[in-house]
C-alpha positions as CSV (number, residue, x, y, z in Angstrom):
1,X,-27.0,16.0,39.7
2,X,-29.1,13.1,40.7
3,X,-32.1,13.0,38.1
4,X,-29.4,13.1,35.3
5,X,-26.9,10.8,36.5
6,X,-29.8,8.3,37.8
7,X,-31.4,8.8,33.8
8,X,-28.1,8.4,32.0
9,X,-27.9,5.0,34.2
10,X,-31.1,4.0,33.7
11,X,-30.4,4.3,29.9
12,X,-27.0,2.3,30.1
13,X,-28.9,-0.2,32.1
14,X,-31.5,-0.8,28.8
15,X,-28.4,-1.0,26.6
16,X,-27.1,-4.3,28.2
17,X,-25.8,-3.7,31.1
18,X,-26.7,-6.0,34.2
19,X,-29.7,-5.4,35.5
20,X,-30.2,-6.6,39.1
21,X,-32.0,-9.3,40.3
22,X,-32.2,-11.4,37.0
23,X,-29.3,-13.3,36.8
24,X,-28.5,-16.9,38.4
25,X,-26.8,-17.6,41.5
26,X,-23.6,-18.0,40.1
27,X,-23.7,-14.6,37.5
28,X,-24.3,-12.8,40.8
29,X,-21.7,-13.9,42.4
30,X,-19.5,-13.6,39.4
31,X,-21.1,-10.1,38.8
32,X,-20.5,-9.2,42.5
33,X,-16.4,-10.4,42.5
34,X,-16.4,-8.1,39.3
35,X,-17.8,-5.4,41.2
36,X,-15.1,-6.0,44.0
37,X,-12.7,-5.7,41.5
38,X,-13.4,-2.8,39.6
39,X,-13.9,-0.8,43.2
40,X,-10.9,-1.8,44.3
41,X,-11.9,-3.8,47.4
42,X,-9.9,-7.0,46.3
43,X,-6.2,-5.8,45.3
44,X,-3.3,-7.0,42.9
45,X,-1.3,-9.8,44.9
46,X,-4.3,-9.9,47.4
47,X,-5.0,-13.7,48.8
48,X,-8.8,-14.4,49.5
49,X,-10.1,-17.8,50.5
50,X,-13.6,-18.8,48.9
51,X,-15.1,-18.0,52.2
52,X,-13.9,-14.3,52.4
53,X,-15.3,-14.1,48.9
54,X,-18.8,-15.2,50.6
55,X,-18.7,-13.0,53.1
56,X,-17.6,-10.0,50.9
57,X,-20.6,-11.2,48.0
58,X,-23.1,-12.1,50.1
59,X,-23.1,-14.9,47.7
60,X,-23.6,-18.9,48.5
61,X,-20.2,-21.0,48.8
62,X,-21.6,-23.3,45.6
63,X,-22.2,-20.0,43.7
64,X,-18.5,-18.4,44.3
65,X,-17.3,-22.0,43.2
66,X,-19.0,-22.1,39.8
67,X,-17.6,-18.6,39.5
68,X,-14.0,-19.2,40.0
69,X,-13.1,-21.7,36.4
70,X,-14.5,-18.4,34.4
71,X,-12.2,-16.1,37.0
72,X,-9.5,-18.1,36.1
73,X,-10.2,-18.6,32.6
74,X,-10.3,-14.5,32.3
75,X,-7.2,-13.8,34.3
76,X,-9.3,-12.3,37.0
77,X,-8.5,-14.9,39.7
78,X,-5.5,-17.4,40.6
79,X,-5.7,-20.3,42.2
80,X,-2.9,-20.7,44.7
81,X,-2.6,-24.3,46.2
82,X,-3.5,-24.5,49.7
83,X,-3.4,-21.3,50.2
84,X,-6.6,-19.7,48.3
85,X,-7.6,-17.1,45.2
86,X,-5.3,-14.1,44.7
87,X,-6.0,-11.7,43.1
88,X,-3.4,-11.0,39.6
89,X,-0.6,-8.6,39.7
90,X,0.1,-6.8,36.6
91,X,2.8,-4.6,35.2
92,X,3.5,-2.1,32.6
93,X,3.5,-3.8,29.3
94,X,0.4,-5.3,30.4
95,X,-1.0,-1.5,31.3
96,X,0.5,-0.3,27.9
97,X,-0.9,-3.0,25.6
98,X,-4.2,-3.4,27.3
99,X,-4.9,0.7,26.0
100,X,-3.9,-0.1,22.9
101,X,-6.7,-2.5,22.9
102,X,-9.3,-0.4,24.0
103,X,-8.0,2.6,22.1
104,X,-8.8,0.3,19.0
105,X,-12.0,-1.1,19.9
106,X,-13.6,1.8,21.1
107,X,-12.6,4.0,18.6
108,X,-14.1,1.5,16.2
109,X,-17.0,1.8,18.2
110,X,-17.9,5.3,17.0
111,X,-19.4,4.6,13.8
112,X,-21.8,2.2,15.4
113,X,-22.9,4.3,18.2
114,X,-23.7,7.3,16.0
115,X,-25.9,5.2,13.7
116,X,-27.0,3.1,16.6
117,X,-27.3,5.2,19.9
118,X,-30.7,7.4,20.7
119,X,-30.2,11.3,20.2
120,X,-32.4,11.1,23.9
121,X,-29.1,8.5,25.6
122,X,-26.6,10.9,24.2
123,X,-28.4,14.0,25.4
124,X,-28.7,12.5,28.8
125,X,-25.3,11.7,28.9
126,X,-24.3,15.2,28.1
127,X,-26.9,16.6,30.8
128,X,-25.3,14.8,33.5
129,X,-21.6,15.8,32.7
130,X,-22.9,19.4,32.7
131,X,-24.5,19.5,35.6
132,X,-22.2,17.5,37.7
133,X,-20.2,20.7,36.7
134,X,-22.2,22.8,38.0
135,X,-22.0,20.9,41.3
136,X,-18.0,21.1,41.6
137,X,-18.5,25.0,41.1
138,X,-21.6,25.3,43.4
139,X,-20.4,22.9,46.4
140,X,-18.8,19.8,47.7
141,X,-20.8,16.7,47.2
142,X,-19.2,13.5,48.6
143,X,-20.9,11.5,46.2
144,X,-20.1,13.4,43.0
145,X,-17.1,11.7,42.1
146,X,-18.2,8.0,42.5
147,X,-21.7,8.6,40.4
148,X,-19.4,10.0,37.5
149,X,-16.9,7.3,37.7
150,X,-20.4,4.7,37.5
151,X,-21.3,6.7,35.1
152,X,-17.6,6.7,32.9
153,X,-17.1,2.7,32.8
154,X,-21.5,2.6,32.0
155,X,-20.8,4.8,29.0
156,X,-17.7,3.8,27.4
157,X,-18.9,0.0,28.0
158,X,-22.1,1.3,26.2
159,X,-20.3,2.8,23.2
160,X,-18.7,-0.6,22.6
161,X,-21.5,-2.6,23.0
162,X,-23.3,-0.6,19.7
163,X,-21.0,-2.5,17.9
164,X,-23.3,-5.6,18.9
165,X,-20.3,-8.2,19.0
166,X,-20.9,-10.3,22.1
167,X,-16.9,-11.6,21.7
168,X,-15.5,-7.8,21.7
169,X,-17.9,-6.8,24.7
170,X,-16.3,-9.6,26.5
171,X,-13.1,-8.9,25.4
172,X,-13.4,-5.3,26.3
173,X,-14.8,-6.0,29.6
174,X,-12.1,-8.0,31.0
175,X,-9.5,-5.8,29.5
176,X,-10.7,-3.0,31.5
177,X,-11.5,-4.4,34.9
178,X,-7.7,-5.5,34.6
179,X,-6.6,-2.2,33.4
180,X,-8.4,-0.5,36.9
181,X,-6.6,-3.3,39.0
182,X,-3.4,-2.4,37.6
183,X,-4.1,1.2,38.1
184,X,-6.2,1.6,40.3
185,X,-5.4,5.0,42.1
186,X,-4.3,6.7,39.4
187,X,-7.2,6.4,36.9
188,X,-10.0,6.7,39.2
189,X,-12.6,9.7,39.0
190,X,-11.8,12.1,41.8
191,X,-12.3,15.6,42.9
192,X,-9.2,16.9,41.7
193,X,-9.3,15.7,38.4
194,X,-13.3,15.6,37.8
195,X,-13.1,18.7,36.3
196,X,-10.5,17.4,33.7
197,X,-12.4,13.9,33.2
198,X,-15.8,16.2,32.3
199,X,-14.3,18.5,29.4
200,X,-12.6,15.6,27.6
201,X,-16.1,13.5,27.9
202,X,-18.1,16.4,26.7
203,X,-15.7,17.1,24.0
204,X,-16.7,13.5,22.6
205,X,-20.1,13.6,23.3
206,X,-20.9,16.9,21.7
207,X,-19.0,15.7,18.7
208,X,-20.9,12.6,18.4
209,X,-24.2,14.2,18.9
210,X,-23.5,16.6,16.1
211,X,-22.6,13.9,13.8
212,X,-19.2,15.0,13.6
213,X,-17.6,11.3,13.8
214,X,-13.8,12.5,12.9
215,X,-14.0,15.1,15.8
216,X,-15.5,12.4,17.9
217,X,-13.1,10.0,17.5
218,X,-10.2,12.4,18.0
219,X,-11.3,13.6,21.2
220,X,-11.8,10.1,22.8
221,X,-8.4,9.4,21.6
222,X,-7.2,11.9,23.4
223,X,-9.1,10.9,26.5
224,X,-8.1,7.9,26.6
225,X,-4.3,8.5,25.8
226,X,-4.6,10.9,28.8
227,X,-5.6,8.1,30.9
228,X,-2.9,5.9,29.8
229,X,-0.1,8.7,30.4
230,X,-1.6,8.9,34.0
231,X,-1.5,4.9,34.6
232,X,1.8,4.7,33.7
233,X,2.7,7.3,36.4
234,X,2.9,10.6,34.0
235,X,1.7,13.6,34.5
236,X,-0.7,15.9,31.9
């Protein structure tokens, strides 16, 4: 699965995402609290001090300080008197709103992305999903199910950003590093439910590379209101 995984990525990477080694001091160390976030590694109601933050960032102590006004500003980051950063907790509505914000924006997206988007991006994109397939038939591979969930938030972050609105990019990247803190557990990409994940992305992707934007746009409506029955604790 490698070669297509490491292509599709490579493609989401020329499409705006971050690549590494270019940005300043502090967008690191923003970039690599976001990171922390989206993995996971710093949970809802979770104190930090700016310290751990530098340990976990690998960041300097000035750089994590710049970071933390735009960590507030977003609703990434707390500041608790005396005591440190914590890390948001947040509950339902918040869950059920927040999807009904990306539900809108990237199913607005569509359009843009099949006027927009390579054939060659989509294609890759397709290849990867297929053969990562092919791996969960063939054998276990440890790895499998955190490539494809890089692989999920690069794509669906790519599909909004072909609507070239820097305001809705930001927008929608907040949104859903707070929707994976809420939820983390139960959204995530994982063995048992890879298979699952694949045939609703594939069902989008075909669509879209076909040209077939109503079919497109009802599939990843689908996906995602799969995903929100599962963050809220349902079952499929």
């Amino acid at each position: 699965m490698s070669d297509a995984v490491l292509h599709a990525d490579d493609l989401n990477q020329q499409g705006g995402q971050r690549p590494p080694g270019h940005a300043p001091l502090r967008q690191a160390a923003y970039d690599r609290i976001e990171d922390l976030l989206n993995e996971g590694v710093l949970k809802p109601g979770q104190v930090v001090s700016q310290r751990e933050l530098v340990e976990k960032t690998g960041a300097t102590l000035g750089a994590v300080r710049e970071t933390i006004p735009r960590l507030e500003a977003e609703g990434l980051l707390q500041t608790l008197p005396k005591r440190g950063l914590m890390v948001p907790s947040l509950d339902i509505a918040f869950v059920r709103d927040a999807y009904q914000l990306r539900a809108m924006i990237e199913m607005s997206a569509v359009p843009h992305a099949l006027k927009f988007l390579q054939a060659e991006e989509i294609d890759a994109w397709i290849a990867a999903h297929q053969e990562a397939r092919t791996s969960l038939d063939c054998a276990a591979d440890p790895d499998l199910s955190s490539r494809l969930q890089r692989l999920d938030w690069a794509m669906h972050a790519r599909l909004v950003g072909m609507m070239g609105n820097a305001l809705i990019d930001n927008v929608y990247r907040v949104t859903a590093i707070k929707i994976r803190m809420a939820v983390q557990s139960r959204i995530r990409v994982t063995p048992s439910n890879a298979l699952r994940v694949i045939g609703e992305h594939l069902a989008f992707l075909e669509a879209m590379r076909d040209g077939r934007e109503t079919d497109a746009i009802a599939a990843l409506k689908k996906h995602i209101d799969n995903s929100l029955t599962l963050a809220l604790g349902g079952s499929l």
